[in-house]
DOLO-76212 format. One record per residue: residue in three letters; x, y, z of N, C-alpha, C in turn. Coordinates in steps of 0.001 Angstrom, whole numbers, plus 500000, padded with zeros to 6 digits. Atoms other than C-alpha are relative to their C-alpha. Layout:
N
ALAXYZXYZXYZ...
END
This chain:
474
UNK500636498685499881158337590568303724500851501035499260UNK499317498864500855159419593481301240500236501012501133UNK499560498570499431161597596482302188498638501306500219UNK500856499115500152158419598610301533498942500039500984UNK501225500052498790156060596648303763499776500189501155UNK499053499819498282158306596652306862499613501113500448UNK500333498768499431158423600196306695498754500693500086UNK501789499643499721154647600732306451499515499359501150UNK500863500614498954153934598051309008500870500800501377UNK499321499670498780156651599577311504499240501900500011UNK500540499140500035154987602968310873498401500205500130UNK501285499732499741151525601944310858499856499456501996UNK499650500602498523152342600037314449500518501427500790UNK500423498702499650153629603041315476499175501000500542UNK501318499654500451150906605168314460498979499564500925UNK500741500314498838148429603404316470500356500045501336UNK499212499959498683150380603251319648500026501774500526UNK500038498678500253150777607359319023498114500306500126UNK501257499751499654146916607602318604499563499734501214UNK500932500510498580146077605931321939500939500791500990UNK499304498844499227148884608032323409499517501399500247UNK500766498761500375147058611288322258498333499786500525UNK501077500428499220143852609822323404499716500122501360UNK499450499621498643145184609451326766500525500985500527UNK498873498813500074147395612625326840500776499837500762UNK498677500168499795150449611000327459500593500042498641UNK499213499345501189153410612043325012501370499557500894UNK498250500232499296157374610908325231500561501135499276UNK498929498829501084158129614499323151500170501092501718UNK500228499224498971158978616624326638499891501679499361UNK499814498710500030157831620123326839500875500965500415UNK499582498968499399159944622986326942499400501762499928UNK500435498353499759159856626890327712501105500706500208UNK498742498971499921161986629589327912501004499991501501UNK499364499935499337162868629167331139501026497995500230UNK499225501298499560163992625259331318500552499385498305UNK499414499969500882165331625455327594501418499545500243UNK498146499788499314169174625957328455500348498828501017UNK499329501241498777169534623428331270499389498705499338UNK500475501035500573167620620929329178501240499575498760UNK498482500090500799170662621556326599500952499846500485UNK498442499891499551173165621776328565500327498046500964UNK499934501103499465172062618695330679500001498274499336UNK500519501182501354171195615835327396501152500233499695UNK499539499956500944174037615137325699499762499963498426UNK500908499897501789171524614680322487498773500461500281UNK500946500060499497168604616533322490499360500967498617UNK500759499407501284166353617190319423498684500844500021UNK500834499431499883164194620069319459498835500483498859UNK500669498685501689160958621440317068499585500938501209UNK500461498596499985160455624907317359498566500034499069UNK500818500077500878156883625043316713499188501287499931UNK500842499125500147153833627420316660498187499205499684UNK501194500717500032150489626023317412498668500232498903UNK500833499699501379148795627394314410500249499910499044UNK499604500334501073150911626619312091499839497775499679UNK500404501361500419149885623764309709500723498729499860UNK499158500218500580152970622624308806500172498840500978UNK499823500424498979153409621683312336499198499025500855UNK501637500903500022150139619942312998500377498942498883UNK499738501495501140150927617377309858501222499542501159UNK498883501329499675154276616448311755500253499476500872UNK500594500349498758152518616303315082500294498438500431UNK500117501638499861151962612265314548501831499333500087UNK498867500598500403155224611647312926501458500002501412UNK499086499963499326157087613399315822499971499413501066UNK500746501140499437155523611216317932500644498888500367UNK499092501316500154156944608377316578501158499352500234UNK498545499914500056160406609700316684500348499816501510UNK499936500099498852159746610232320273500041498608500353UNK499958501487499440158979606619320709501201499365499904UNK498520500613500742161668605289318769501208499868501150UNK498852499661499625164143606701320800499845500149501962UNK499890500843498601162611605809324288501087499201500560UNK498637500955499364165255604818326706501197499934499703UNK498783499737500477168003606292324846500698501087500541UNK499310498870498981170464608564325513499700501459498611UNK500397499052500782168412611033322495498662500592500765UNK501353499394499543166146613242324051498884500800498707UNK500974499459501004162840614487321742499129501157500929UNK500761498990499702161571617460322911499505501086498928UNK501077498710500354159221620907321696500202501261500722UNK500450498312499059158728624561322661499447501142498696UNK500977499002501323156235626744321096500787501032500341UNK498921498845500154158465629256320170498952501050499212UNK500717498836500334155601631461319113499359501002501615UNK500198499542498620155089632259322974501425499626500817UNK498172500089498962158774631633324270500540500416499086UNK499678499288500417159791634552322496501602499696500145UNK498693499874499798163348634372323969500687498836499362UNK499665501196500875164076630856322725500426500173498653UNK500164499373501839163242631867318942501096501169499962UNK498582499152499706165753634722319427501424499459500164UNK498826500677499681168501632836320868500401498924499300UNK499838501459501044168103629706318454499988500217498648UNK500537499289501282167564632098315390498767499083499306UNK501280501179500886164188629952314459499547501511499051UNK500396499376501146163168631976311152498406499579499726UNK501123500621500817160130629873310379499705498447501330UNK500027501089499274158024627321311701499302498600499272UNK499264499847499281158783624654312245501513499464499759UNK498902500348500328162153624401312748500890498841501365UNK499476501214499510164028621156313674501611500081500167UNK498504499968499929167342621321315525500452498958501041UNK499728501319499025169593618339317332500904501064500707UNK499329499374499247171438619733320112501196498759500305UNK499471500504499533174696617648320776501606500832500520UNK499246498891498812177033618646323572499991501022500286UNK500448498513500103175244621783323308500116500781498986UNK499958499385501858176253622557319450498563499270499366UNK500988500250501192173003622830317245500518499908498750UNK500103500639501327172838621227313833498394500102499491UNK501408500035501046169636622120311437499768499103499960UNK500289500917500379167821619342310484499009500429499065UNK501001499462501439166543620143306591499795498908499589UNK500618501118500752165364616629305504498307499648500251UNK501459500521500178162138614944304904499104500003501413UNK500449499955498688159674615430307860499248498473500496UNK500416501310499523158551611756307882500869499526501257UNK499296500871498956159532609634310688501082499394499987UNK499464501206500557161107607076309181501625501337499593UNK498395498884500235164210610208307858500351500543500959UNK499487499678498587164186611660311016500649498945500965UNK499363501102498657164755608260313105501375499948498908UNK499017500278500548167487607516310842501382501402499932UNK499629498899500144168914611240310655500609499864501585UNK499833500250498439169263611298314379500929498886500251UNK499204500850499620170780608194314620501561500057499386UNK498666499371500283173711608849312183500443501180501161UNK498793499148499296174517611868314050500225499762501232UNK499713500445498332174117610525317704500770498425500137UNK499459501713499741175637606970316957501569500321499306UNK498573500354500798179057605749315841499729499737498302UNK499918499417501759180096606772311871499521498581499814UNK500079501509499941180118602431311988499748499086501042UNK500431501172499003178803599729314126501083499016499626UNK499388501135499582181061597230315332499335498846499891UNK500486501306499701179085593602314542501026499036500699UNK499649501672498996180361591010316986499418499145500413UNK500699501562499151177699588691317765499166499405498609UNK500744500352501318175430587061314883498167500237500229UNK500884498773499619172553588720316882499766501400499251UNK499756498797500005173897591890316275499600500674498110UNK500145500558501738174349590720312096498906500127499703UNK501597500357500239170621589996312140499357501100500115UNK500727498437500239169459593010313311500444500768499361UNK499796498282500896171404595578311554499090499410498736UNK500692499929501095170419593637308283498390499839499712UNK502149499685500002166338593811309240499758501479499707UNK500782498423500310166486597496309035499674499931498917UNK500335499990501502165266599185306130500572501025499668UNK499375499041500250167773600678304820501063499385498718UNK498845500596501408170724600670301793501216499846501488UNK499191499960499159173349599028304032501648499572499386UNK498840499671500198177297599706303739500526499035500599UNK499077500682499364179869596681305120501409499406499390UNK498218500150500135183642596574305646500149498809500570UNK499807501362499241184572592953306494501846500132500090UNK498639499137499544188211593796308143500621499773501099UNK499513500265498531190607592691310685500113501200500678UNK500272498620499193190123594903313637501293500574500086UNK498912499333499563193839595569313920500946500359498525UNK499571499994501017194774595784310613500017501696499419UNK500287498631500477195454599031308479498315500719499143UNK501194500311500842192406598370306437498808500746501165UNK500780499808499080190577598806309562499733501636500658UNK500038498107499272191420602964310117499596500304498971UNK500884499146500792190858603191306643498689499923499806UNK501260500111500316187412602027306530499301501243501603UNK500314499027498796187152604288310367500196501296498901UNK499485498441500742188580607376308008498731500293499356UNK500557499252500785185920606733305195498186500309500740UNK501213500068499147182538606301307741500384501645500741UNK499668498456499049184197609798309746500035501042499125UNK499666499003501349184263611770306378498618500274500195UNK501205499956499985180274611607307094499611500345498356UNK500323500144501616180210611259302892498952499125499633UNK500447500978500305178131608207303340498595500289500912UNK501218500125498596175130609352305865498830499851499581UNK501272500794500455172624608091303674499738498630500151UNK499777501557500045173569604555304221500372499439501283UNK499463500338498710173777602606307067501561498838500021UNK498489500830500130177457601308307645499980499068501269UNK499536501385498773178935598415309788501305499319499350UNK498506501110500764182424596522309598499583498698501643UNK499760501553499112183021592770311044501096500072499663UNK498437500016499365186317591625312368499871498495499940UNK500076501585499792185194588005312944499523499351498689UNK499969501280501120185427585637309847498900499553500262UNK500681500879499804182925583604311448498899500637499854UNK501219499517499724180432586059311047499867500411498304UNK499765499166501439181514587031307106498857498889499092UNK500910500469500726178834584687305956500242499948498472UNK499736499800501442180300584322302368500958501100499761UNK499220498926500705182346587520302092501214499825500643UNK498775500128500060185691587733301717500589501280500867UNK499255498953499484188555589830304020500265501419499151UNK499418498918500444189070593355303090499181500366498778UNK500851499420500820186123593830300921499231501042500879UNK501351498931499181183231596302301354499044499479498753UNK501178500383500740179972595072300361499025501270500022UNK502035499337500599176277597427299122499373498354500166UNK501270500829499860173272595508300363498688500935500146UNK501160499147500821170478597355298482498820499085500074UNK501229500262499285167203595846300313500258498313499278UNK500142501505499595166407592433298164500914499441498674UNK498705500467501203169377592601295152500725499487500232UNK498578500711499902172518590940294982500739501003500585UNK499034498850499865175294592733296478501009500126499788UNK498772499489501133177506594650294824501627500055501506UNK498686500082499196181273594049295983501238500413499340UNK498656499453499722184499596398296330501282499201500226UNK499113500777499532187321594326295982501634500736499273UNK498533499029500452189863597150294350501097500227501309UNK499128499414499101192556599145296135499414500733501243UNK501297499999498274191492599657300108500574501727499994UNK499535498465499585191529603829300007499105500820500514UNK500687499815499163189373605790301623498948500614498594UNK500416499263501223188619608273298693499568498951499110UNK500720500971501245188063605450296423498847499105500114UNK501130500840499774185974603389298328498454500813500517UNK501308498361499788183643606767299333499714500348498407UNK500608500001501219183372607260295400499342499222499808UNK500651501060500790182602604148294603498670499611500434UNK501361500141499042179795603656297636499021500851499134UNK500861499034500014178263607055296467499573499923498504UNK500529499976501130178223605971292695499134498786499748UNK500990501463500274176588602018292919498787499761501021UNK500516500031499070175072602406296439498283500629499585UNK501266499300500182171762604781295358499400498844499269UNK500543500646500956169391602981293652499973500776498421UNK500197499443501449169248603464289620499381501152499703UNK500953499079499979166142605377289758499505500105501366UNK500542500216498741164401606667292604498767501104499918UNK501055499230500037161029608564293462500368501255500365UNK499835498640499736161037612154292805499667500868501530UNK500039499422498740161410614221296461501162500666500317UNK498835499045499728163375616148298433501482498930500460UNK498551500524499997166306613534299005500212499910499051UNK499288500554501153167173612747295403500120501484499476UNK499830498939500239166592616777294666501746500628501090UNK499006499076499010169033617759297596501345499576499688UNK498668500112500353171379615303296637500628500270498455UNK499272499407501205171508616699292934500337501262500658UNK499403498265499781171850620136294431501441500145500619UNK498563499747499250174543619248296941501778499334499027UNK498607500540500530176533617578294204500482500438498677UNK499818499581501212175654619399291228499856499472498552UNK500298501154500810174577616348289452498922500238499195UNK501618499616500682171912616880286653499014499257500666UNK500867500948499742168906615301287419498677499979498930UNK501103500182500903166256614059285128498488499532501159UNK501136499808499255162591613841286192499345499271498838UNK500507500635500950160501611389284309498653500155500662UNK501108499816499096156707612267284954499176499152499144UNK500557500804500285154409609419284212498402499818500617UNK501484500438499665150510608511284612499990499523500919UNK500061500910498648150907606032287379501224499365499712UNK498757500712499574153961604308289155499408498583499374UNK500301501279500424154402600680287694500951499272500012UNK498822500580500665156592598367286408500224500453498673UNK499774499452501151156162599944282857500518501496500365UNK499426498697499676157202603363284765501238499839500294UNK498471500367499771160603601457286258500184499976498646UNK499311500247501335161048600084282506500730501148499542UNK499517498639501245161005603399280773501091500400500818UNK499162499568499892162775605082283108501451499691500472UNK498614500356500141165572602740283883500777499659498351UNK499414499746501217166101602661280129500599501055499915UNK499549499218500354167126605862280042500752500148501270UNK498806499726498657169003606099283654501439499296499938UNK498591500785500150171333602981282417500249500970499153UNK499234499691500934172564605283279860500936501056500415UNK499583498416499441173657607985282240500715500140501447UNK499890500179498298174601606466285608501262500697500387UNK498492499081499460177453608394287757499796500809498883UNK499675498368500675176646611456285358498612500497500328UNK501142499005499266173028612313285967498944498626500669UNK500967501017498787170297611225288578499052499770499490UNK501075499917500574167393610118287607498743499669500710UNK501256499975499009163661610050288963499073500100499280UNK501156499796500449159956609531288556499176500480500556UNK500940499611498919156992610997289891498309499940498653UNK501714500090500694152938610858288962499227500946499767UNK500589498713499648152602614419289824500141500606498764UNK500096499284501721151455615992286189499643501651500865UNK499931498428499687150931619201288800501119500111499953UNK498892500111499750154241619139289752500941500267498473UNK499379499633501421155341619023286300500068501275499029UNK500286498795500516153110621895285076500875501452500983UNK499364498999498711154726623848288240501217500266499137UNK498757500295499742158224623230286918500086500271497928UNK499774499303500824157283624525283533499289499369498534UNK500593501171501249155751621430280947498542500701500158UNK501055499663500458152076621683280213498895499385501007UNK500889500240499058150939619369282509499021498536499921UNK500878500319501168148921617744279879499926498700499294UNK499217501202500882151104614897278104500784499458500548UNK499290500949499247152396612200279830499933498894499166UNK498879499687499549154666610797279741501028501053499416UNK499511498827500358157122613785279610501270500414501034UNK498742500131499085160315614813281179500950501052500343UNK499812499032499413161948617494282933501697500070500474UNK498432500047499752166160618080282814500402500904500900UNK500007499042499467167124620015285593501397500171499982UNK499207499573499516170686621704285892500863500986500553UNK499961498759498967172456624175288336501418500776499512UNK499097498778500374174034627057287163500615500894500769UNK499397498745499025175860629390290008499016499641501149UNK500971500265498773173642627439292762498298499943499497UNK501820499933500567170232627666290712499675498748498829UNK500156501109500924168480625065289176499502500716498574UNK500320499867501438168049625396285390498963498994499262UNK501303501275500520164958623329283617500326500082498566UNK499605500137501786165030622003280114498828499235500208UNK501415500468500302161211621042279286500134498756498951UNK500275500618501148160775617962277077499261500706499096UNK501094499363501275159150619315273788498784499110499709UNK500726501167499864155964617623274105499340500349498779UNK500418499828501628154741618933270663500748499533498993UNK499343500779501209157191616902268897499812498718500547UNK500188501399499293157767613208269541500383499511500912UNK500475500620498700156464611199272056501038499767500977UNK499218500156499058158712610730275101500140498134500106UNK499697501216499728160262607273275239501364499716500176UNK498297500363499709163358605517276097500947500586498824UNK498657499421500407165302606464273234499822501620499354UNK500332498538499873163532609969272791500509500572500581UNK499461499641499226164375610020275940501755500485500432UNK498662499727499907168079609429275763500760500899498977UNK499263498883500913168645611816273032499452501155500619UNK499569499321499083167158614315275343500842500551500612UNK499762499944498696168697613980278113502239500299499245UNK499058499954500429172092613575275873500266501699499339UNK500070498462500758170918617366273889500031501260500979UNK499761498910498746170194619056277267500867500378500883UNK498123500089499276173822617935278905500413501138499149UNK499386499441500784175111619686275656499707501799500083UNK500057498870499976172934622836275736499559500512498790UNK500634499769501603171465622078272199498774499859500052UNK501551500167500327167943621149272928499329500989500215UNK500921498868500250165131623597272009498576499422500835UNK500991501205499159162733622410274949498390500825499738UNK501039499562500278159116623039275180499563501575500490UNK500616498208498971157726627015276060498272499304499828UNK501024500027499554154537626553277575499383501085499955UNK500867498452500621151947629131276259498805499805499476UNK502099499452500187148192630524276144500376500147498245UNK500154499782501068147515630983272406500127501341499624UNK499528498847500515148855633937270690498624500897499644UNK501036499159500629145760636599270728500112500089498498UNK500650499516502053144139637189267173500221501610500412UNK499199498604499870144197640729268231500412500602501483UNK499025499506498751146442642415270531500015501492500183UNK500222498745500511145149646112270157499741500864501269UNK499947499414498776144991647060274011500936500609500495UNK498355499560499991147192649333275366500973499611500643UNK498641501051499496148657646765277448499505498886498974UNK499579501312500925149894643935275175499904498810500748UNK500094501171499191149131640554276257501317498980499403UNK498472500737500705152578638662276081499475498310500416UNK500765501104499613151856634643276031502167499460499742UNK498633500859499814155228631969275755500647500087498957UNK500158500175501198154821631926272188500697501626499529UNK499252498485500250155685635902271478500394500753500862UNK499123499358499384157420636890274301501196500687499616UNK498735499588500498160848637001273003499707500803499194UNK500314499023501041159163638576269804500037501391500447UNK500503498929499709157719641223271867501285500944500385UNK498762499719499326160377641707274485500763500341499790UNK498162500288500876163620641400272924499919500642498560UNK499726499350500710162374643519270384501322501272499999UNK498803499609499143165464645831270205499655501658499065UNK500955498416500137163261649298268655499242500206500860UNK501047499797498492161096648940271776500594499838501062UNK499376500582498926161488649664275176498128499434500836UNK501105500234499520158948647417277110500110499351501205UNK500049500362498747157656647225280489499137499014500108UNK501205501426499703156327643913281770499666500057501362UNK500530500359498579154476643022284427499677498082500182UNK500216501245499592154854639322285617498938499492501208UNK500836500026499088151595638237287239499515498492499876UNK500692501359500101149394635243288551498608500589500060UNK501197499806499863145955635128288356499248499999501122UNK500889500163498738145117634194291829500455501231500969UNK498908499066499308147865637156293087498663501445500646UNK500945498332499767145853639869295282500746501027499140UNK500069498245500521148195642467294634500208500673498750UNK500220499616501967148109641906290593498511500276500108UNK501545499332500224144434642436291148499980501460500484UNK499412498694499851145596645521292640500442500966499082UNK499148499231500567147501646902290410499310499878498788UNK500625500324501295145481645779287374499209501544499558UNK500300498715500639143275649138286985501474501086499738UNK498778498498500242146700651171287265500771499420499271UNK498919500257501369148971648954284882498760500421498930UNK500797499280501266145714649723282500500362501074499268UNK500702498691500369145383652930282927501930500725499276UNK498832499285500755149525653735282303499995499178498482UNK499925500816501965149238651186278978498968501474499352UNK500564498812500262146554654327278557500565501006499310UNK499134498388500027148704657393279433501092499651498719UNK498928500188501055151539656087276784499564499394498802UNK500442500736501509149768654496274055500063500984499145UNK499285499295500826150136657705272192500725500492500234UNK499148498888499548152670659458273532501315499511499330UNK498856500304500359155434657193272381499826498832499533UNK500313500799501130155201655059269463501440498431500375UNK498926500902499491158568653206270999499835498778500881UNK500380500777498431156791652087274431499109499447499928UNK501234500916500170154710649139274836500192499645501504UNK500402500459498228153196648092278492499551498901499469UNK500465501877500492152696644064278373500211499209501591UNK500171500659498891151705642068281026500204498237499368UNK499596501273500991152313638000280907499786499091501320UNK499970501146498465150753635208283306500908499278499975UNK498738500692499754153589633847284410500031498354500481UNK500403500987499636151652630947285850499350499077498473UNK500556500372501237150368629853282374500983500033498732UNK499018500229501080153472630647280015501562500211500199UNK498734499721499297157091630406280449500700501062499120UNK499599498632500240159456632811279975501404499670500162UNK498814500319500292163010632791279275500712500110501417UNK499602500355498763165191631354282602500903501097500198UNK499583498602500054167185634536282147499755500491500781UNK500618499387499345164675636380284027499818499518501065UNK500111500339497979164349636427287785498403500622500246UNK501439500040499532160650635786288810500035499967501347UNK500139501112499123160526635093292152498525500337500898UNK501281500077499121157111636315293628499142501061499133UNK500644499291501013154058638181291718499077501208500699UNK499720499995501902153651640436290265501607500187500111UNK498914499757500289157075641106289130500017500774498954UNK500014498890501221157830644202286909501316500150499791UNK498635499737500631160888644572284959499826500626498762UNK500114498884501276161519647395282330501514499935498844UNK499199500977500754163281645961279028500195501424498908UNK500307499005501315164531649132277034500732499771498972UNK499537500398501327165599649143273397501695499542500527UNK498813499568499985169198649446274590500465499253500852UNK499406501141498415169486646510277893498738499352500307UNK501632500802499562166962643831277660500413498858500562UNK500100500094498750168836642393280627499021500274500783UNK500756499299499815166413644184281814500019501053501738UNK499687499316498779165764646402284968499012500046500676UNK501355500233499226163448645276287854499865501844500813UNK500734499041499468161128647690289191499935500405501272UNK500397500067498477160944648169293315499603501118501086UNK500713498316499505159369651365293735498396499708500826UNK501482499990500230155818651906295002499517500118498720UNK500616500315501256153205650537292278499037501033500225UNK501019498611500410150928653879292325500162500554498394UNK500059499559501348150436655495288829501234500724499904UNK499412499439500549152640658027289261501809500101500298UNK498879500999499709155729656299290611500264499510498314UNK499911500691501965155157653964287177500476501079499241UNK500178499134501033154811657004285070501433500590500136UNK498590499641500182158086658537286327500845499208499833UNK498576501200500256160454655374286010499720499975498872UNK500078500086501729159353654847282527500689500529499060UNK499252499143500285160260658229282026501611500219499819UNK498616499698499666163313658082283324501522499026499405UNK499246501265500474164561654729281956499803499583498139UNK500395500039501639163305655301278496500939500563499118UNK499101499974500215165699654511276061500261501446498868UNK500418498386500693164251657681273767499290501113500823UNK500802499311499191163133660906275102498399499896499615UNK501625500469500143158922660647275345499590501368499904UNK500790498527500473157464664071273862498977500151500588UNK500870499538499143155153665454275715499433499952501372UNK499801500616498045155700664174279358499297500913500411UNK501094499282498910154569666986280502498509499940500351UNK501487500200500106151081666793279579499147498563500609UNK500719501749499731150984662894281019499187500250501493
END
């Protein structure tokens, strides 16, 4: 039975068991409330709470899943509880819940966030690292059997229990460096099934496993886990994103038509060329792609992401030159490390005429426009679906209006932001977005005034890198 099927059949098993539970309206998630909150913490030594809100959607999808978690952990010493913290006001206060919902483990009464994947299957495992020992002790050939049925990338120190070897492999499991992986050391020979004393084996679901037989250090053998242990490639999501973010690791994004074996090919062609320097990943999502700045359009195509001062940075494949393939690919991915590749700008077609008194800026003549350095010009960054750019749309008109003669310097330009990109420079982060670019600092200078006409009309004024003749009369 494959690693893949297990975890579908132990989730669809589950799953049903959860439906007839909900059917019945019995539930192992206990309710709380503001008033039996606190003694429910104080009394659990583990006790995992969502903060939910019964109208929120978010919360409803993870309804089933939390379910599951509840089951899971039947008869343990992890309690799974709830409290609509949209009516136990005091709770949400005291727990700072921001948003819903929010997932926190309570142990010995210290909360810990829980920001990972809301599936089941990351949560049971999440939980268990932090409520279990850094390493399992195997001593029986029971014990052997089950750890290696999970489904998981599993970590083992084979190690006399009294030996020095034996604190350092306790040191590198307590560093919690490894809590993606499930660890375990043996002590008993008789149980080492083939492996040798004082190694540490990777057992990566149905591969060979890779074996540590260098110098026993803690630091070295925590590198080495965290550089062979991942798989090569892995499906684009929020674990392979979090762990480029938390490590600073580029990550490549390979976006393809459908998952395959011709989708592993390509993109482990280009991941062997890069391993322990950047991460690499696929996904099917051609939205996802267009989101993140490509076209959307041309697949296969590929997406370099890296983090500058905590922010991710994108480098577009150029999908108007040639085709994306393994060694396309690796000269990529080799040009965007460097900071030399000229990636794709995504852009509406350059109007034939542009004779309105707001300028329509597209991907293509932005910089032209913009970064002209005889003009000062105000943009307006909008989406099309945005109420309050539909808002504002008769009054950015009407000032492209009031200034179209007044000052031969000033150009008003608007620019769907959802349709063409725009130099990473600029800070977008919700629409519309107005920033005023004058001849003299095309840094530029966001806007955060009230959007009324005559708000606009005076900042213009005021930030305009020439005086504007005839203001008064505007």
């Amino acid at each position: 039975m494959t690693h893949f099927f297990k975890v579908f059949l132990i989730a669809l098993l589950f799953s049903t068991s959860v439906i007839c539970d909900e059917e019945t309206g019995s539930s192992e998630v206990l309710e709380l409330t503001d008033e039996s909150i606190t003694d429910a913490i104080a009394n659990n030594k583990n006790i995992f709470i969502e903060f939910y809100a019964p109208w929120c959607g978010h919360c409803k999808r993870l309804a089933p899943d939390y379910e599951i978690v509840a089951s899971f952990f039947k008869d343990s010493d992890v309690v799974i509880a709830k409290i609509d913290a949209s009516t136990h006001n005091q709770a949400a206060g005291t727990y700072e819940v921001k948003g819903f919902p929010t997932l926190k483990l309570f142990t010995d009464g210290k909360p810990i966030d829980y920001e990972g994947e809301r599936g089941s299957m990351s949560m049971i495992q999440w939980i268990k690292k932090k409520t279990g020992p850094a390493t399992k002790h195997l001593t029986t050939s029971e014990e052997v059997t089950k750890f290696f049925s999970e489904p998981a990338i599993r970590v083992v120190s084979y190690v006399a229990s009294d030996s020095d070897n034996h604190q350092v492999w306790q040191n590198v499991a307590s560093s919690r460096k490894l809590e993606d992986f499930e660890l375990a050391h043996i002590s008993d020979e008789s149980l080492f099934n083939g492996q040798s004393k004082d190694n540490v084996v990777i057992f990566r679901f149905d591969e060979a496993p890779i074996v540590y037989n260098a110098k026993y250090d803690a630091d070295l053998i925590a590198a080495w886990v965290l550089s062979e242990a991942y798989p090569l490639i892995d499906e684009l999501g929020p674990k392979i994103w979090t762990r480029s973010q938390n490590s600073k690791t580029p990550l490549l994004a390979v976006f393809v038509k459908e998952v395959n074996e011709e989708t592993f090919e390509l993109t482990k062609a280009v991941a062997k060329e890069f391993k322990g320097k950047v991460l690499t990943s696929y996904s099917a999502s051609g939205q996802l792609a267009e989101r993140w700045g490509a076209s959307g359009k041309v697949i296969p195509t590929a997406i370099f992401v890296k983090w500058v001062n905590e922010e991710p940075k994108m480098v577009i494949y150029n999908e108007e030159g040639v085709a994306f393939d393994a060694q396309t690919g690796v000269a990529f991915v080799n040009e965007a490390t460097a900071g030399t590749y000229q990636g794709y700008k995504k852009s509406e077609p350059i109007p034939a005429a542009n004779d309105d008194a707001v300028k329509v800026l597209v991907g293509k003549n932005f910089e032209e426009i913009v970064f002209d350095k005889e003009k000062d010009v105000f943009v307006e960054f909008y989406a099309p679906w945005c109420g309050h750019c539909k808002k504002l749309a008769p009054v950015w008109d009407e000032l492209g209006e009031i200034f179209e003669d007044k000052a031969s310097h000033l150009v008003i330009a608007k620019l769907d932001a959802t349709a063409n990109s725009y130099p990473e420079t600029i800070d977008v982060k919700g629409f519309p977005t107005l920033i005023f670019f004058p001849a003299d600092n095309k840094a530029g200078i966001p806007y955060n005034e009230e959007r009324d006409l005559d708000s606009l009309k005076q900042f213009v004024i005021e930030h305009a890198s020439r005086p504007i003749t005839g203001k008064e009369d505007l």
